[in-house]
N, C-alpha and C positions, 0 to 999 in steps of 0.2 A: 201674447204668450201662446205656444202652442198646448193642445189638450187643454185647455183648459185649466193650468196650472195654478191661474188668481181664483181658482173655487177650491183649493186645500182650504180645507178644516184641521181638521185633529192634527194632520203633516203639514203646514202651514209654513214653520220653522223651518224645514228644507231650501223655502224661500230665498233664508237669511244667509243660505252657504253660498259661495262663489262660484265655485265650481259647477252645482247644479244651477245655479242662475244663469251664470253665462252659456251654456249647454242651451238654454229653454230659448236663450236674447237669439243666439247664432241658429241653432232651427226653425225659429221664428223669422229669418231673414232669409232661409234659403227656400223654406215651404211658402213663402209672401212671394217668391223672387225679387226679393228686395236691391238685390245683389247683382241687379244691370248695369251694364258701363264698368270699363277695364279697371279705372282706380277705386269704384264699391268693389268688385269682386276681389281685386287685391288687398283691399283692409278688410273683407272677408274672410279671405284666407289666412292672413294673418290672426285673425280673432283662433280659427280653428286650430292651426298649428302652437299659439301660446295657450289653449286651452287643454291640447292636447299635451303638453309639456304639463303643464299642474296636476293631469290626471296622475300621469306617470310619477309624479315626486311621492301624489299620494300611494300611490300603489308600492314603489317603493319603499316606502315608511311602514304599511302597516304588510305590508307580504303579500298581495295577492296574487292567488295563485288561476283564473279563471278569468274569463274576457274582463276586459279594466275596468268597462263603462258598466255594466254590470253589476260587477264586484264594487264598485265604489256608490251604487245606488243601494245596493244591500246593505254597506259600511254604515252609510245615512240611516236604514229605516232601523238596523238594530243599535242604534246610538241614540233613537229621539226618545227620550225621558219625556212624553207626556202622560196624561192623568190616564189618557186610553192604554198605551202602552206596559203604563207602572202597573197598572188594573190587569190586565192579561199575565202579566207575570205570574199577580201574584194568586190568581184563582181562576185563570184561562177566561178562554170567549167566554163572557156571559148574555150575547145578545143585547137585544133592544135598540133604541136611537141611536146610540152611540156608533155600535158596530154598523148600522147601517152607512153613516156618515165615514165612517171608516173604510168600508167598503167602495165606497164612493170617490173616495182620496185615493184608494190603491186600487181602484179602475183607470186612472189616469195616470199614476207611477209603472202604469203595466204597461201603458204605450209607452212609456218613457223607455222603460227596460227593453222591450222588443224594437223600438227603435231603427230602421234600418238605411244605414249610413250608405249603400251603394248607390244610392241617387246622388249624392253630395257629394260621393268618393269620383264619381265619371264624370258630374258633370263643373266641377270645382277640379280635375285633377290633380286629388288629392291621394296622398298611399300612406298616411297614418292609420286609417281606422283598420288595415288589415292588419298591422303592429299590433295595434289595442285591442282584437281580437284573438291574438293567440296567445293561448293558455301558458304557455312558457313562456313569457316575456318577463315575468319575475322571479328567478332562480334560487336568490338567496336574500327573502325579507327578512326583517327582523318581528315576523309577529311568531314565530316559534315558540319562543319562548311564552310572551305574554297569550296566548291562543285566539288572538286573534284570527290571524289567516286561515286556520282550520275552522274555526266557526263561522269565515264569511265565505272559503271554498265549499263548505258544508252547505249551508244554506242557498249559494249563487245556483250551486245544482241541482237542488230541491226546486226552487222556482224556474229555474231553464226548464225542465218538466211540467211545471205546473196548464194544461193547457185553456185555463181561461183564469179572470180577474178573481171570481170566486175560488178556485184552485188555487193562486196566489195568497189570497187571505189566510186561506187554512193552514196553509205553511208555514206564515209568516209567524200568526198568532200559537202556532204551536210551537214554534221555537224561542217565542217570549215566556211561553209556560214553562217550556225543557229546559232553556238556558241562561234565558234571561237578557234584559235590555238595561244600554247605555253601558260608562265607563268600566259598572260593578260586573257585567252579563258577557265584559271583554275581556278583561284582564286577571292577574292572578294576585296582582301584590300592589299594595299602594303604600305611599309614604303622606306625613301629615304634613300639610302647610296651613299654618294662621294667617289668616288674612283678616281687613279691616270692618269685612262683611260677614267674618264667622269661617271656621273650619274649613278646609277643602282636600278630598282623598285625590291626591296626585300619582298615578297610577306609573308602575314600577317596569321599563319595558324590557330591562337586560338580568333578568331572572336564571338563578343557576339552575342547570335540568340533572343538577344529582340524584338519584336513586337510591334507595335503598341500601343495593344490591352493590353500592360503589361505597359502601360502609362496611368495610372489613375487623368484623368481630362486633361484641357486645352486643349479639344474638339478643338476650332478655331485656336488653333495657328498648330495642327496636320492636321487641313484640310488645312489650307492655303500653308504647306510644302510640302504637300504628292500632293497637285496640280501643284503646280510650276516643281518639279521634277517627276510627270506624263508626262506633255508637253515636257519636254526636254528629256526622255528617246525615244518619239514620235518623236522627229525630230520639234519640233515647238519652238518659241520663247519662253525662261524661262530666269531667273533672278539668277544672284548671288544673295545668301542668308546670312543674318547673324542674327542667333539666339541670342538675348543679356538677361540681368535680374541677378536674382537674383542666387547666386548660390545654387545647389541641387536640381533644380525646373525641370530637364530633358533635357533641351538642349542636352548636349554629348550623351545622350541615344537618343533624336530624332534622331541624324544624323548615329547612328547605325543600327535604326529603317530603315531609309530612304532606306540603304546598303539591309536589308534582305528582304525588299518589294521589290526591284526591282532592283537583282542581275539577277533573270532569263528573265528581257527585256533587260542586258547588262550594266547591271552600274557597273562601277569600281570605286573602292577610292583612291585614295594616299592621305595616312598623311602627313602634312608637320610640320618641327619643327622652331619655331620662326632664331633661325640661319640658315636656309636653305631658306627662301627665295629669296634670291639673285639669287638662283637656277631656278626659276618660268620659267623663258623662255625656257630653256634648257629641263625642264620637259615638255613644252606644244609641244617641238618643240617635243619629241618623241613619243605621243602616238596620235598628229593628225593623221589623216589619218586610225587610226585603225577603227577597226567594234566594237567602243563599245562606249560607253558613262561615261567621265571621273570629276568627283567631286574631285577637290581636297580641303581636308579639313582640316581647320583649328582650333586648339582646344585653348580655354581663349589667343585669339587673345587681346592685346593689347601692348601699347608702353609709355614710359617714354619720355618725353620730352626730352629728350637728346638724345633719338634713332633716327636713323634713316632712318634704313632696312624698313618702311613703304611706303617709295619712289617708291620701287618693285615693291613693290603688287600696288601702285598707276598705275603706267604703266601698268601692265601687267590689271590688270581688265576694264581699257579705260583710255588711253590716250598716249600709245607707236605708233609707227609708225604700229608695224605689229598687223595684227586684229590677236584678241582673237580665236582659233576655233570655229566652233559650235559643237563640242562633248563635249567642256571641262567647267565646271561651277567651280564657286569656293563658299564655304559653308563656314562659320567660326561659331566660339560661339565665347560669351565673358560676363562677368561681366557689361564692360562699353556699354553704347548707343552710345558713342563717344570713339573713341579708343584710339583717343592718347592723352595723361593727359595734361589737361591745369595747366594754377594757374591765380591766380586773376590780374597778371602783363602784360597776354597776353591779358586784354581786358580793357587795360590802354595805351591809343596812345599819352599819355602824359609824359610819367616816364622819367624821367633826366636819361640821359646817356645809356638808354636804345635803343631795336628795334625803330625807326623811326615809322616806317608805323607797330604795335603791333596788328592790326584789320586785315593786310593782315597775319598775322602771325597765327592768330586766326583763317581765313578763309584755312590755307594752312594746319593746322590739325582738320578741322570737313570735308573735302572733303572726306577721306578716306573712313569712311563711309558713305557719301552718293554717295558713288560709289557702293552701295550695293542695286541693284535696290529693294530686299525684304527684309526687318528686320521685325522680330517677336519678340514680348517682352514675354519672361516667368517670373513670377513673385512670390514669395511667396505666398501660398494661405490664404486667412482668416480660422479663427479657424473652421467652417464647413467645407471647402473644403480638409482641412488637416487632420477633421477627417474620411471624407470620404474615402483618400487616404491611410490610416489607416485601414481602416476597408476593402478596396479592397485590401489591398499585405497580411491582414490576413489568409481572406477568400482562398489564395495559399496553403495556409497551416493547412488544418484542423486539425492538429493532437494541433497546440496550444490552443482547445478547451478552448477560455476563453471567457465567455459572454460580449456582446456588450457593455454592461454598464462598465462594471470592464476593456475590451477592451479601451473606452474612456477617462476615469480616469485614467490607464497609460499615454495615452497615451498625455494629457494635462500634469500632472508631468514630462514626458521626454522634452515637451516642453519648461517649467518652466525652465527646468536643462540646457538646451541643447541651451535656449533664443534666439529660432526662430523658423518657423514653411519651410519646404518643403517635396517636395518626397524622399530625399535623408536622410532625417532625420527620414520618416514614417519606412523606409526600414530599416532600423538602429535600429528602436525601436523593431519591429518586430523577426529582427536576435537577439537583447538582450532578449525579451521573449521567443525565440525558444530555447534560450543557458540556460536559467535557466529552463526551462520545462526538459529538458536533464538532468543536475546535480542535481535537486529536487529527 
């Protein structure tokens, strides 16, 4: 192997990837000249050409936007989740053996990275590696969303500068303090998967990039959200939050709102799904301790009177033995202000044959929420606030050029039709007027 690649230490695991392995096998045969006589240098090239193909799927996949080979060796370093790694996150370089050994690894991932393919490129005539070197060969990834590609265009350019292995180091390991390393230090949002070996956050890649600012109306209830989850990204006292109301009124979009305001001070999501609660502890227990700040969010949170997975989340929000972290908050929406459905029996401590004590019964399902130290109510707007809301997702789209008046009067008959008023119904009416401007 070339450089020295079988004396990784602490980067060892880079080994185990394909793509960097076969990259180390085919350098190692053309820096050998291994690769004499017409039919080795033809299944040489053949090596390079299908390896250059895998780089490019990856780079496709995750968005790179800077030379491939590069960029796909930075993808690697801020992806390895070792003990040195997780350690720099989470209280930066602290010197000693370790970082020496470290340093040692990423003296020889730096000839990796500097690498210079125009001896292979002349004398193999080959013309991929000028493809793989230009910075626009990937136009439209999909790491936008999740932020990937912007923290490995960030970082591929920090190190194209860096001008020796030392210089390299400093970068790298500062960007494991700034931002953070592996799945959590990539991504924005993850979903739960159980598996037979324990929990796994499976990371969320097609992420709505709504705004705020794309929430027309209910001013108070977005400042009182975007404040509580300021403080807590800050390190200070904030509050579980539960969004409740009417539906269509935006709750699920605030909380995706919350995710793209303040992904880059470190906030993470996990979705969780009504059967997975049970799970809550087991998820809190794995990402204390990390450098990031964790919401896990619950979407049309509520329960049947015969349920009883609410217990969970009872403990786990206050009142289990082990405290709550301070990175980890929990967010729900829901339809009810009370989440778990009463009926008119539970607030009868008289009923023949029934609960005894039906008022402790009654106290034992409105706790839940008010274990939710913030609740915001969103609520259906009145007929001006809906047609305001109306008239701001129109104004998106100038091309349905239909004046405000005529704009109105739609938009009152979809009301009629449709016998209710919210956001999610203004946005509805709007996509139906765009679809008949098209087939008109």
């Amino acid at each position: 192997m070339p450089y020295d690649v079988n004396k990784l230490v602490i980067y060892r695991n880079l080994m185990s990837d394909d793509i960097f392995r076969e990259f180390c096998e085919i350098a190692n045969a053309f820096d050998q000249k291994l690769y004499m006589g017409e039919a080795v240098e033809a299944e040489l090239k053949d090596r390079v050409y299908g390896w250059a193909g895998r780089l490019i799927a990856a780079a496709i996949k995750h968005g790179f936007n800077e030379d491939v080979w590069q960029s796909y060796l930075v993808y690697l370093l801020i992806s390895e989740e070792n003990p040195f790694s997780l350690a720099c996150e989470k209280t930066g370089d602290r010197g000693g053996a370790l970082a020496k050994i470290a340093k040692n690894d990423l003296t020889v991932i730096k000839e990796l990275f500097d690498y210079d393919f125009s001896a292979m490129e002349k004398e193999l005539k080959l013309t991929c590696f000028k493809i793989l070197a230009d910075h626009g060969l990937i136009e439209n990834g999909n790491g936008k969303s999740s932020g990937i590609a912007q923290n490995i265009g960030t970082l591929t350019k920090f190190i194209q500068a860096a001008e020796d292995a030392e210089e390299f180091y400093e970068r790298l390991m500062a960007f494991y303090k700034g931002v953070g390393v592996g799945k959590l230090g990539l991504n924005k949002a993850f979903r739960l998967r159980d598996t037979e070996t324990g929990i796994d956050l499976v990371p969320i890649s097609n992420i709505s990039d709504i705004q705020f600012s794309d929430l027309i109306g209910y001013e108070a209830q977005k400042e009182k959200l975007i404040g509580n989850t300021k403080a807590f990204v800050e390190g200070k006292r904030a509050n579980n939050c539960l969004l409740y109301g009417d539906a269509g009124t935006g709750k699920s979009s605030s909380i995706k709102a919350v995710l793209n305001r303040f992904y880059s001070d470190g906030l993470r999501m996990i979705e969780l799904q009504k059967h997975q609660y049970k799970l809550l502890p087991e998820i809190i227990s794995s990402v204390k301790g990390r450098n990031y700040r964790f919401i896990i969010y619950m979407d049309d949170l509520s329960f049947e009177e015969f349920e009883t997975d609410y217990k969970y989340l009872k403990a786990v929000i206050e009142g289990g033995l082990e405290v709550k972290p301070e990175n980890v908050l929990i967010y729900a929406t829901s339809n009810r202000r009370h989440l778990i459905r009463e009926t008119w029996n539970d607030r009868n401590d008289m009923e023949y044959n029934k609960d005894i004590h039906r008022s402790d019964t009654m106290q034992e399902k409105l706790s839940l929420s008010a274990r939710f130290g913030l609740t915001i109510g969103y609520f259906a707007p009145n007929q001006d606030g809906y047609l305001n809301i109306v008239a701001g997702i129109a104004e998106e789209h100038p091309e349905l050029g239909l004046p405000l008046e005529e704009l109105y009067s739609e938009a009152k008959k979809w009301e009629l039709n449709k016998g209710g008023r919210s956001g999610r119904l203004a946005r509805q009416l709007v996509d139906s007027l765009l679809a008949r401007e098209t087939t008109d």
